[in-house]
N, C-alpha and C positions, 0 to 999 in steps of 0.2 A: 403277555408282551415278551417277558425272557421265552418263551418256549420258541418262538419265531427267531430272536436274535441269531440261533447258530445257521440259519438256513444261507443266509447272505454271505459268509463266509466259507460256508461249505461249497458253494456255487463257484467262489471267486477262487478256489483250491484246484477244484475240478477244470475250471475254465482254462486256468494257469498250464497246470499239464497237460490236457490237452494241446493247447498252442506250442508246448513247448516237444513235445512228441512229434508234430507236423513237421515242425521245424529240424529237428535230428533226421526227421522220414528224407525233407524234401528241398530245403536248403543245399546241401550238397550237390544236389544235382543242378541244380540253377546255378551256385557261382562256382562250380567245378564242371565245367563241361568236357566230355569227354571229343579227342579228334576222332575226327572218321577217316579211315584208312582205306587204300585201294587191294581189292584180294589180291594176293601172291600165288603163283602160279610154277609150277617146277614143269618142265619139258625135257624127256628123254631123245638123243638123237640117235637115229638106228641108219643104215647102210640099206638102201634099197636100189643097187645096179646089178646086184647078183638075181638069178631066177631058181626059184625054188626047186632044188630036185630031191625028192624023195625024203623021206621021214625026216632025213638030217637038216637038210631047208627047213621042215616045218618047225622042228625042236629050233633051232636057232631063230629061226622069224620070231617063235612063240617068246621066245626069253629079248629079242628086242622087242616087243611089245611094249607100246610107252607105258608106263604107271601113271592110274589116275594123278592127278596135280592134289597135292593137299594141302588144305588151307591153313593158312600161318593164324596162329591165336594173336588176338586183337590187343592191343596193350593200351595202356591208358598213360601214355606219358606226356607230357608239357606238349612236344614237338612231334611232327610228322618225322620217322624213319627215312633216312634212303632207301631205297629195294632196291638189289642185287637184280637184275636182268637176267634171262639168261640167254647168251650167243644163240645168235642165227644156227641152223641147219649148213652145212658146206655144202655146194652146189653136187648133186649127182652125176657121175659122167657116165652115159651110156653107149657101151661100145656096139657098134654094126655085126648083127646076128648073120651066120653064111649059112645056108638052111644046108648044104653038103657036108659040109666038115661040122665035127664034134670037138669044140673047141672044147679042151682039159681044165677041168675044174680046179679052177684057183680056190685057194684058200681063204674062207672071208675072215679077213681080219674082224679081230674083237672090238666093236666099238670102245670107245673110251668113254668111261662111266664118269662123268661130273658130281662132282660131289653135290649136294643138294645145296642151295644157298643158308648159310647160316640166320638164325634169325636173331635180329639183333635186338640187346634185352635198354628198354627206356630206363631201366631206375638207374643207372650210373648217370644220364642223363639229368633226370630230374633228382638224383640227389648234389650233380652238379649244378643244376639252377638252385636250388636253394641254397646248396651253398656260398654260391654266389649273390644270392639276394643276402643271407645273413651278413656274406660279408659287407654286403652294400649299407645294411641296414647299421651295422657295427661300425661302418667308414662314417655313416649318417650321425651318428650319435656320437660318435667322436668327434666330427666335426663341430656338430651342436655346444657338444661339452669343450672346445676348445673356444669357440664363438663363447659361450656365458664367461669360459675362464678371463677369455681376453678383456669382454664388458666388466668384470669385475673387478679386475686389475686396474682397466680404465678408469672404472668407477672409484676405485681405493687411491689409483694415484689422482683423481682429480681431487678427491676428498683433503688428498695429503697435501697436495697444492694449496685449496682452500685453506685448510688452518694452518697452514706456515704463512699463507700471506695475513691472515688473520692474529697469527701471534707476530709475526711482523711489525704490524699496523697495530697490536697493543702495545708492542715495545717500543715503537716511536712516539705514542701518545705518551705513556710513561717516563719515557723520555724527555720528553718537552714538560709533562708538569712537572717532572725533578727540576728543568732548566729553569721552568718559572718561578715553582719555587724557592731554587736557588737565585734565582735576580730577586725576586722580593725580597728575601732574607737579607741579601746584598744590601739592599736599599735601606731597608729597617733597620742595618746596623750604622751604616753610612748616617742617616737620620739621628739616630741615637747618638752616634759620635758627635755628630754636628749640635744638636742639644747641648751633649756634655761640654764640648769644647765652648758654645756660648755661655753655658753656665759657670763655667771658669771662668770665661773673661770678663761674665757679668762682677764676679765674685770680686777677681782681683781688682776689677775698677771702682768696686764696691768699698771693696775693702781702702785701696789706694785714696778716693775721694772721703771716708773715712778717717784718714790717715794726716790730711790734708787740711778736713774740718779740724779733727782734731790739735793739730797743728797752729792751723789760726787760732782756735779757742786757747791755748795755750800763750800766746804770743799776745792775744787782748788778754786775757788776765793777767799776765805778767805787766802788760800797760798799764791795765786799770791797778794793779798793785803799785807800781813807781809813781803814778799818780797820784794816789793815797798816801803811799811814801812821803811825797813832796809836797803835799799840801799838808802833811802830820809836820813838817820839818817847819816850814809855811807858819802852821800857827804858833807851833811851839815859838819861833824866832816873833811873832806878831805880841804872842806874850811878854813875853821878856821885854822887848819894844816897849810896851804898853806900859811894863810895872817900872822902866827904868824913867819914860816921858813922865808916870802921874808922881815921881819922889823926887825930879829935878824940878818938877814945873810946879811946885805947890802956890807959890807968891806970884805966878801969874794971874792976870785980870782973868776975870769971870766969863769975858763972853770969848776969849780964846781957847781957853779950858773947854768951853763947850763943843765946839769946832774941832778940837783935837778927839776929845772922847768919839764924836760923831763919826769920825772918819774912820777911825780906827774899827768901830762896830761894823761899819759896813763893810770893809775891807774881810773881816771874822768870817760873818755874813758871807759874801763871796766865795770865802775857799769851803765852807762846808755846802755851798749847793753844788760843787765843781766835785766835791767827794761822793756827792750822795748820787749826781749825776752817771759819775765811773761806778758807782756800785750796780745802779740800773741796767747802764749798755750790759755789764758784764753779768747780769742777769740775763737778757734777752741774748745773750750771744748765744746762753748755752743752747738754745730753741731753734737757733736762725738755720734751720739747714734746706734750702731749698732742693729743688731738682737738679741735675746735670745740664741739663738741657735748659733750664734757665738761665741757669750761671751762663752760657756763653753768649746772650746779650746784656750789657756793659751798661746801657740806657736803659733799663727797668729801674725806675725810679716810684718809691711813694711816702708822700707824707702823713705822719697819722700825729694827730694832738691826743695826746688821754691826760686823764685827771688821777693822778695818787690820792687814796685815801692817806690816815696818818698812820693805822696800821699797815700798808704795804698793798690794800685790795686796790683794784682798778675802779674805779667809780663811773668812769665815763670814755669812751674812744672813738674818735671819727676821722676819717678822711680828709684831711684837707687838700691833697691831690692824689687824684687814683694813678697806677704805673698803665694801663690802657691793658694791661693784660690779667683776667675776672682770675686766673689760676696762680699767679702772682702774687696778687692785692690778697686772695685768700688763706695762701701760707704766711703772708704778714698776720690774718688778725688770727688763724693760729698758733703764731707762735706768740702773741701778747697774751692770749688766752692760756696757752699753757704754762707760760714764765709766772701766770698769779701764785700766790701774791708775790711782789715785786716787794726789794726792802723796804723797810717802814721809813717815816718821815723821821729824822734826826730831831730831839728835843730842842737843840740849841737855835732850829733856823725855829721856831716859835709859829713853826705854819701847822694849820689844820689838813688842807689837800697844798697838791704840790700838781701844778700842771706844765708839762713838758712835751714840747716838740721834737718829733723822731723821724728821719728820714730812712727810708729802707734799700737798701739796694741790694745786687745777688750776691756780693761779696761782701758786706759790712754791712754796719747801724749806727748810724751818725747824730 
């Protein structure tokens, strides 16, 4: 099988040159055609009005004797030649022969020998056609290459168009999200301000309404103390009372004696539930702190009954009229809830519980 392989390409080697031998042979002659030319022709002119006399006529006839015409060699240039013509023959004038007279033999002038027409050479020709195509071809190619320069230029400045408008159109995007940006940031601090400044004024109304409780709670303790005052002053003057009626009245009857001690107890009695009573309120004041917003109806009203243990605990609390508002009524039983325990029951009033009526409202406890 290898021994065959070289045969195919030896073929295809030989085939090759051959075609390409043809081709050198015969090419040429097919797209180089040569022109064909008309023969050129030289014509001598000779003087025949004279008649020949004697050897000297012949010798002179002999030497005007035309010269064969000889053929111009054939050239192969682009273009057909002009050819050089050559002049007519001048007309012959012949003069009236007189057979008597011997007319004197004139002299025959020398014809005039024309120079042979020159033969004109084509390669100045067809090296001006080429030259002339190169240049054509050279004018072609620089034209071409002034055409791609231009397109390219085109092409570069439209390119340079494109990304300026395109970095244009990035800078205005960027642009606007800086601006948006910047408004939100604007806002978000704006916001924040507004916060802060409400958080102040929460603050200082906070504090003020603080300022305000505390104030009140000040001013009921100070009451509930001159109360206490006054009802300490109360008994002490009730005693003395007492011890100076039982050392005058000894020899009075027996059922007026009874009547005086009575009164007198009760009267005791009296000022120490009025003490114990200011001790309470001035316990629940310190708890009573409602909202802002409730304090500024004046009609929120509610009554709560509860029951004193004798230590001070709450035993029992209910409603005897609700204020109609559930947010209200529920910071009252908060704040009895958180005043436990409440002071204890005084020895001297001789009770086990102590039940008391308490009205609520946004600003006091009555």
């Amino acid at each position: 099988m290898q021994s065959k392989d070289w045969k195919l390409p030896l073929n295809v080697a030989i085939g090759i040159h051959v075609l390409v031998f043809l081709g050198a042979l015969y090419l040429p002659g097919i797209f180089k055609a040569k022109p064909k030319f008309a023969d050129v022709y030289t014509i001598s002119v000779i003087n025949v009005a004279e008649p020949n006399n004697g050897p000297q006529a012949a010798a002179k006839a002999q030497k005007a004797a035309p010269r064969p015409a000889a053929k111009m060699p054939k050239a192969a240039p682009s273009r057909p030649a002009k050819i050089q013509e050559a002049a007519p023959p001048p007309p012959a004038v012949i003069p009236p022969v007189k057979p008597n007279k011997v007319a004197p033999i004139a002299e025959t002038p020398k014809p005039v020998e024309q120079a042979p027409p020159k033969a004109i050479s084509l390669k100045p020709i067809k090296k001006k056609i080429v030259q002339e195509n190169k240049e054509l071809e050279d004018l072609a190619r620089k034209q071409d290459l002034e055409r791609k320069q231009a397109l390219e230029r085109k092409q570069d400045l439209e390119r340079k168009q494109d990304l300026e408008r395109k970095q244009a159109l990035e800078r205005k995007q960027e642009l606007e999200r800086k601006k948006e940006l910047e408004r939100k940031q604007e806002i978000a601090r704006k916001q924040e301000l507004d916060r802060k400044q409400r958080q102040q004024r929460q603050k200082l109304a906070d504090a003020l309404q603080e300022e305000e409780l505390l104030a009140e709670k000040a001013r009921l303790a100070q009451e509930a103390l001159d109360d206490e005052r006054k009802i300490l002053q109360a008994s002490q003057q009730l005693d003395s009372a007492l011890a100076t009626t039982s050392s005058t009245a000894a020899s009075a009857a027996s059922g007026s004696q009874t009547s005086s001690a009575s009164a007198a107890s009760n009267g005791s009695s009296n000022l120490l539930e009025s003490q114990y009573l200011a001790s309470v309120f001035n316990r629940l004041h310190q708890f009573w702190t409602p909202p802002e917003y409730l304090q500024k109806d004046p009609n929120l009203t509610a009554i709560v009954v509860i029951t004193i243990n004798l230590d001070g605990t709450v035993a029992d609390m209910h409603f005897e009229n609700k204020s109609g508002n559930r947010i209200f009524d529920q910071f009252v039983s908060k704040t009895i809830e958180d005043a436990a325990p409440l002071p204890p029951i005084p020895p001297a009033l001789k009770k086990q519980r102590f039940e008391v009526g308490l009205r609520f409202k946004p600003g006091s406890i009555q």
